[in-house]
MOPAC internal coordinates of N, CA, C and O (Angstrom, degrees):
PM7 1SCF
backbone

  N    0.0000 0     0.00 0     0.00 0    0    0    0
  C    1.4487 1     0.00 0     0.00 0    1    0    0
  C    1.5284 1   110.43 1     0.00 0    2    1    0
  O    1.2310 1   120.41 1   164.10 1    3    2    1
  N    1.2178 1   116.83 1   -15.90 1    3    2    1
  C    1.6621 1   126.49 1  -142.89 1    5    3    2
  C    1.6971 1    84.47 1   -97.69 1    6    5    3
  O    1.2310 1   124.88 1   127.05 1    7    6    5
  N    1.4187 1   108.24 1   -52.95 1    7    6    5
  C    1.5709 1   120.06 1  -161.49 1    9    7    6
  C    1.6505 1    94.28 1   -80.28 1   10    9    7
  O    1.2310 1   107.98 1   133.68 1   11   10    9
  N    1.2615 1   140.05 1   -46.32 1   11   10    9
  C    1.3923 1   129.93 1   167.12 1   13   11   10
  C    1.8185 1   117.53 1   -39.47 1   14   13   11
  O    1.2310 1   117.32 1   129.69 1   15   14   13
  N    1.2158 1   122.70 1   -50.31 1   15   14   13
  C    0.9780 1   147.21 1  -157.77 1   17   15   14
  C    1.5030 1    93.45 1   -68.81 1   18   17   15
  O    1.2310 1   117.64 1   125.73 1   19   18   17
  N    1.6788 1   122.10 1   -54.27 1   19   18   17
  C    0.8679 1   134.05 1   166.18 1   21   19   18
  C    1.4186 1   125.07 1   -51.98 1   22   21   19
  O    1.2310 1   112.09 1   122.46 1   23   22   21
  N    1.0351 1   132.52 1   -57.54 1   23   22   21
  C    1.2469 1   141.99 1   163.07 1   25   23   22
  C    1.6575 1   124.35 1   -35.30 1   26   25   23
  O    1.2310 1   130.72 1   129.28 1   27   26   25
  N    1.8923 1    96.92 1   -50.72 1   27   26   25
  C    1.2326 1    96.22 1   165.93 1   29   27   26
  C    1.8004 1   134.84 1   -56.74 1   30   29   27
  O    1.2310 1   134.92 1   139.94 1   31   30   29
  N    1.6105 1    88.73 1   -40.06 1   31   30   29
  C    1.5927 1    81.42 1   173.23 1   33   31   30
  C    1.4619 1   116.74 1   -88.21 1   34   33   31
  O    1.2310 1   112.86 1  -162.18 1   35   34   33
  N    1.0920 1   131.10 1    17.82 1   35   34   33
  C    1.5052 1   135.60 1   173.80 1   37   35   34
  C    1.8483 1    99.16 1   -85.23 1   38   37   35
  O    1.2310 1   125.83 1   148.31 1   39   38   37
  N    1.4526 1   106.40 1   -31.69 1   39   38   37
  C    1.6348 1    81.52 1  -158.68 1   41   39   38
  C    1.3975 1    87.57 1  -107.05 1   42   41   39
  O    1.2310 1   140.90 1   -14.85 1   43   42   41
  N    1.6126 1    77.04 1   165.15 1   43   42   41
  C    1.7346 1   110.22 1  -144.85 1   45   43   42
  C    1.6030 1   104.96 1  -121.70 1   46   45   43
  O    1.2310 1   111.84 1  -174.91 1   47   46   45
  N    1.3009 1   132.98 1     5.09 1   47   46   45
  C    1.7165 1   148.48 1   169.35 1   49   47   46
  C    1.0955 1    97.96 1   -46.53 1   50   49   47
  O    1.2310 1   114.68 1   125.83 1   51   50   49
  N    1.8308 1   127.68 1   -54.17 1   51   50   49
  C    1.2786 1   112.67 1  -166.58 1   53   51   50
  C    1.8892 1   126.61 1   -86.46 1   54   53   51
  O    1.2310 1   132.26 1   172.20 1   55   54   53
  N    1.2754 1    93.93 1    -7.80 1   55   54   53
  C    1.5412 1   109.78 1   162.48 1   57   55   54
  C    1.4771 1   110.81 1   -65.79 1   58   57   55
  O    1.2310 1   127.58 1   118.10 1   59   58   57
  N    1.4323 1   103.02 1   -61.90 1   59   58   57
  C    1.5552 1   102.49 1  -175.75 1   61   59   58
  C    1.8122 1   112.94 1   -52.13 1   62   61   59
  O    1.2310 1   127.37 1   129.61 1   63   62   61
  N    1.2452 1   103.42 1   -50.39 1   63   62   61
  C    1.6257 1    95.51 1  -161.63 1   65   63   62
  C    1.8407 1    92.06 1   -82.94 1   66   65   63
  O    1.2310 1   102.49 1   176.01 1   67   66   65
  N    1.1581 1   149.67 1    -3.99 1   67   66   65
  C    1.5872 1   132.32 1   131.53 1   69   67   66
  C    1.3047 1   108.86 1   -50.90 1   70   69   67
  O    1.2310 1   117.74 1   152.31 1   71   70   69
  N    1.4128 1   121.91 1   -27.69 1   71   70   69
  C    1.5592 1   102.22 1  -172.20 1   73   71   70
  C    1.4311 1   101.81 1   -69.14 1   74   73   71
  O    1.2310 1   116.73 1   121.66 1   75   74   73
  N    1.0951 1   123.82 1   -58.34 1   75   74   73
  C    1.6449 1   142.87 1  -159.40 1   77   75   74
  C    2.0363 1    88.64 1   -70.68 1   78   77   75
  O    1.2310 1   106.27 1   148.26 1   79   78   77
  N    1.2591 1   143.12 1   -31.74 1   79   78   77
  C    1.1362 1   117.28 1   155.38 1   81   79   78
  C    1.6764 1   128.19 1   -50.29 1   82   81   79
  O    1.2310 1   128.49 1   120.84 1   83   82   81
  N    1.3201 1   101.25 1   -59.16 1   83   82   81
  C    1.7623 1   107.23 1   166.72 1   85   83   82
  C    1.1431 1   109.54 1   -29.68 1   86   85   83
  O    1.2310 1   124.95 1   122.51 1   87   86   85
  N    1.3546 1   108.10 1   -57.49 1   87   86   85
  C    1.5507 1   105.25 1  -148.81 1   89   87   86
  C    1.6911 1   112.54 1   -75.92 1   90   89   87
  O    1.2310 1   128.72 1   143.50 1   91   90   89
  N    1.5088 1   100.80 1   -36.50 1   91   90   89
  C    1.7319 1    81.66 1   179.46 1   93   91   90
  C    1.9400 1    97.10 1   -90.93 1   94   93   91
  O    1.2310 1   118.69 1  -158.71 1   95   94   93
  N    1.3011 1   120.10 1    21.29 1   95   94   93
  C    1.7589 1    95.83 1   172.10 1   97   95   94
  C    1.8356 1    94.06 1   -99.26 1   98   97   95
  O    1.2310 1   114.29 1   161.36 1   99   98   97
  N    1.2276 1   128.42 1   -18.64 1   99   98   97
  C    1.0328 1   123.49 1   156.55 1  101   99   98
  C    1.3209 1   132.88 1   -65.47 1  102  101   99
  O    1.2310 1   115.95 1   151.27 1  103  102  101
  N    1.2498 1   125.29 1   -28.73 1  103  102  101
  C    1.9565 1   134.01 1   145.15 1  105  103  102
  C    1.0555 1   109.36 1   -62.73 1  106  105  103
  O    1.2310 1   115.87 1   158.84 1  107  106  105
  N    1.5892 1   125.46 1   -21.16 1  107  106  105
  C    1.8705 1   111.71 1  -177.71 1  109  107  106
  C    1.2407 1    95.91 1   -90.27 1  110  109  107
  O    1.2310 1   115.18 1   153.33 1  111  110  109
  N    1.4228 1   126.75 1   -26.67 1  111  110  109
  C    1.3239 1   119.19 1  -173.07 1  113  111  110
  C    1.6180 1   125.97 1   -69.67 1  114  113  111
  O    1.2310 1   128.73 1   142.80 1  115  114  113
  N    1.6845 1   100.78 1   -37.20 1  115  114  113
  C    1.2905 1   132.29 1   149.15 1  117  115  114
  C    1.6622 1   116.23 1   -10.08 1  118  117  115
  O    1.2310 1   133.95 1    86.36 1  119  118  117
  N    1.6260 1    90.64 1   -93.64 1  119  118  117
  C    1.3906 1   118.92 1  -175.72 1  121  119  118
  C    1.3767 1   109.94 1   -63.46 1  122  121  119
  O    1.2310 1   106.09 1   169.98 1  123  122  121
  N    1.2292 1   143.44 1   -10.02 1  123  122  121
  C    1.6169 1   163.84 1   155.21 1  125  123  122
  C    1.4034 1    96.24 1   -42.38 1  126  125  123
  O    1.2310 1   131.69 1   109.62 1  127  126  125
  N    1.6517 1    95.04 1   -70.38 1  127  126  125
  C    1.4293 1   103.72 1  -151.27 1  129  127  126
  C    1.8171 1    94.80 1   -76.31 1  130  129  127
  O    1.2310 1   111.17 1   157.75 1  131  130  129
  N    1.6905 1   134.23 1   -22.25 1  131  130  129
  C    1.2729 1   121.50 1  -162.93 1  133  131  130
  C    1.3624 1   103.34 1   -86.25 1  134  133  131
  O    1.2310 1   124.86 1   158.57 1  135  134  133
  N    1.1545 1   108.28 1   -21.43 1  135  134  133
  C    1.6742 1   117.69 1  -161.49 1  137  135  134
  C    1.6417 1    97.26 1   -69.25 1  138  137  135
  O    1.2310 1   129.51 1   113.33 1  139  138  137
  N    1.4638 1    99.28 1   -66.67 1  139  138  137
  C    1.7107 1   117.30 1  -175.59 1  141  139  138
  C    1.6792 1   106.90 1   -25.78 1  142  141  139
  O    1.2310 1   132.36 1   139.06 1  143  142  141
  N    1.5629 1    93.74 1   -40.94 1  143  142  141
  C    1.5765 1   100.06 1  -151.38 1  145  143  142
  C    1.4973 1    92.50 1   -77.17 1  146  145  143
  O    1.2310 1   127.86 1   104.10 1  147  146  145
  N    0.8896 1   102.48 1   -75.90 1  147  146  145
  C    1.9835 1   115.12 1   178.16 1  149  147  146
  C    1.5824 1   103.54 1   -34.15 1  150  149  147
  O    1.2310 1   113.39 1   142.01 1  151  150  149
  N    1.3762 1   130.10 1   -37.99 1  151  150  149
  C    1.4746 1   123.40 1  -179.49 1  153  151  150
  C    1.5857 1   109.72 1   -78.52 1  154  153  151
  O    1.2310 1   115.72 1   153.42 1  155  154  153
  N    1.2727 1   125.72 1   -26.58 1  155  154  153
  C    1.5379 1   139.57 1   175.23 1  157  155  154
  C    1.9084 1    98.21 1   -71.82 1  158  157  155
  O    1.2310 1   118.48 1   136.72 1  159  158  157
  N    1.4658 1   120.51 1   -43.28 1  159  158  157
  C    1.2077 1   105.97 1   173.25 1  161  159  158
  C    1.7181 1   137.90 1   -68.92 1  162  161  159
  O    1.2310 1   133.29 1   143.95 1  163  162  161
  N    1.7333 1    91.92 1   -36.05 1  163  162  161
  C    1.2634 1   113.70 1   160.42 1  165  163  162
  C    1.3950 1   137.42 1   -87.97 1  166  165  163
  O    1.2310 1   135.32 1   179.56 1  167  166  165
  N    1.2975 1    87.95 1    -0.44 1  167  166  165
  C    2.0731 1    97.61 1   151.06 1  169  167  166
  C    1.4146 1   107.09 1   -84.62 1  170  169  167
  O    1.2310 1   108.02 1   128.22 1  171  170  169
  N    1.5097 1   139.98 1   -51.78 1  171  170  169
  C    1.1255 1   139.85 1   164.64 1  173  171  170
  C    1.7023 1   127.23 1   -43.91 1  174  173  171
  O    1.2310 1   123.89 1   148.67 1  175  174  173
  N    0.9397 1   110.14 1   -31.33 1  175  174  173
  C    1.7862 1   134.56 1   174.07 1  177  175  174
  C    1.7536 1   102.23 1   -73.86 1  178  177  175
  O    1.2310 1   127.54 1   131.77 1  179  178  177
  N    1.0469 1   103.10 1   -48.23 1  179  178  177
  C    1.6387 1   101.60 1   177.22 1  181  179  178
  C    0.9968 1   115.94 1   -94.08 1  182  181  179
  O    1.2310 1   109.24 1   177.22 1  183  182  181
  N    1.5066 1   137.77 1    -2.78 1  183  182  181
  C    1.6099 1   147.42 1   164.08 1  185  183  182
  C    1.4032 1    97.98 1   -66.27 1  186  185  183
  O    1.2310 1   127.61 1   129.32 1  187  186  185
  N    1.3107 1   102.95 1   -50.68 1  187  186  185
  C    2.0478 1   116.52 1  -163.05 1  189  187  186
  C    1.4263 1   104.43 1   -57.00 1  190  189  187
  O    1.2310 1   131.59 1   130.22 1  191  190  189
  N    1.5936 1    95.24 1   -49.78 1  191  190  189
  C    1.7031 1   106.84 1   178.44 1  193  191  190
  C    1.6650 1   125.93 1   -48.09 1  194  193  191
  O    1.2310 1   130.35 1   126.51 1  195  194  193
  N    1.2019 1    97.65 1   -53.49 1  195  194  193
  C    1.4545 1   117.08 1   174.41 1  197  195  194
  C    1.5016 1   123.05 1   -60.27 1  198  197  195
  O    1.2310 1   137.86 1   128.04 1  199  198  197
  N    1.1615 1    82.99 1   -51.96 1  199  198  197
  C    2.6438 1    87.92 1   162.15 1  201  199  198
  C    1.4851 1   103.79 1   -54.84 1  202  201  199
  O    1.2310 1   116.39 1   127.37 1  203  202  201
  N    1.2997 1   124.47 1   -52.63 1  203  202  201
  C    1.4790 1   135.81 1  -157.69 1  205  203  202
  C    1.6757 1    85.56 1   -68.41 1  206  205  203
  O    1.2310 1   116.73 1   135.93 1  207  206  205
  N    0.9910 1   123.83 1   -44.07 1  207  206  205
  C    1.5650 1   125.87 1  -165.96 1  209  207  206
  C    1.8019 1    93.91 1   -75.71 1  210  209  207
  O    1.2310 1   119.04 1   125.75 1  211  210  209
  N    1.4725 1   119.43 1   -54.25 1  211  210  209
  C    1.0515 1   100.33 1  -173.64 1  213  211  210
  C    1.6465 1   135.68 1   -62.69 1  214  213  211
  O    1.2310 1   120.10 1   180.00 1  215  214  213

């Protein structure tokens, strides 16, 4: 029981694959926030366009 017990807290699989969750919800969060921004500019860019056209 003693050496199981042990074992369990030695391994380290479930650290890693939480790591690799973080890491890409922090790139999705990223690209969330770059996309939004750049699509809020280029809705405005093609609003401008469209008056100028009208």
């Amino acid at each position: 029981m003693k050496s199981l017990l042990i074992r369990f807290l030695k391994d380290q699989s479930g650290a890693t694959a939480i790591e690799y969750g973080l890491i890409a919800a922090l790139i999705s969060v990223a690209a969330i926030t770059t996309l939004s921004a750049v699509g809020s500019k280029l809705n405005a860019k093609f609003l401008a366009i469209s008056n100028g056209l009208n």
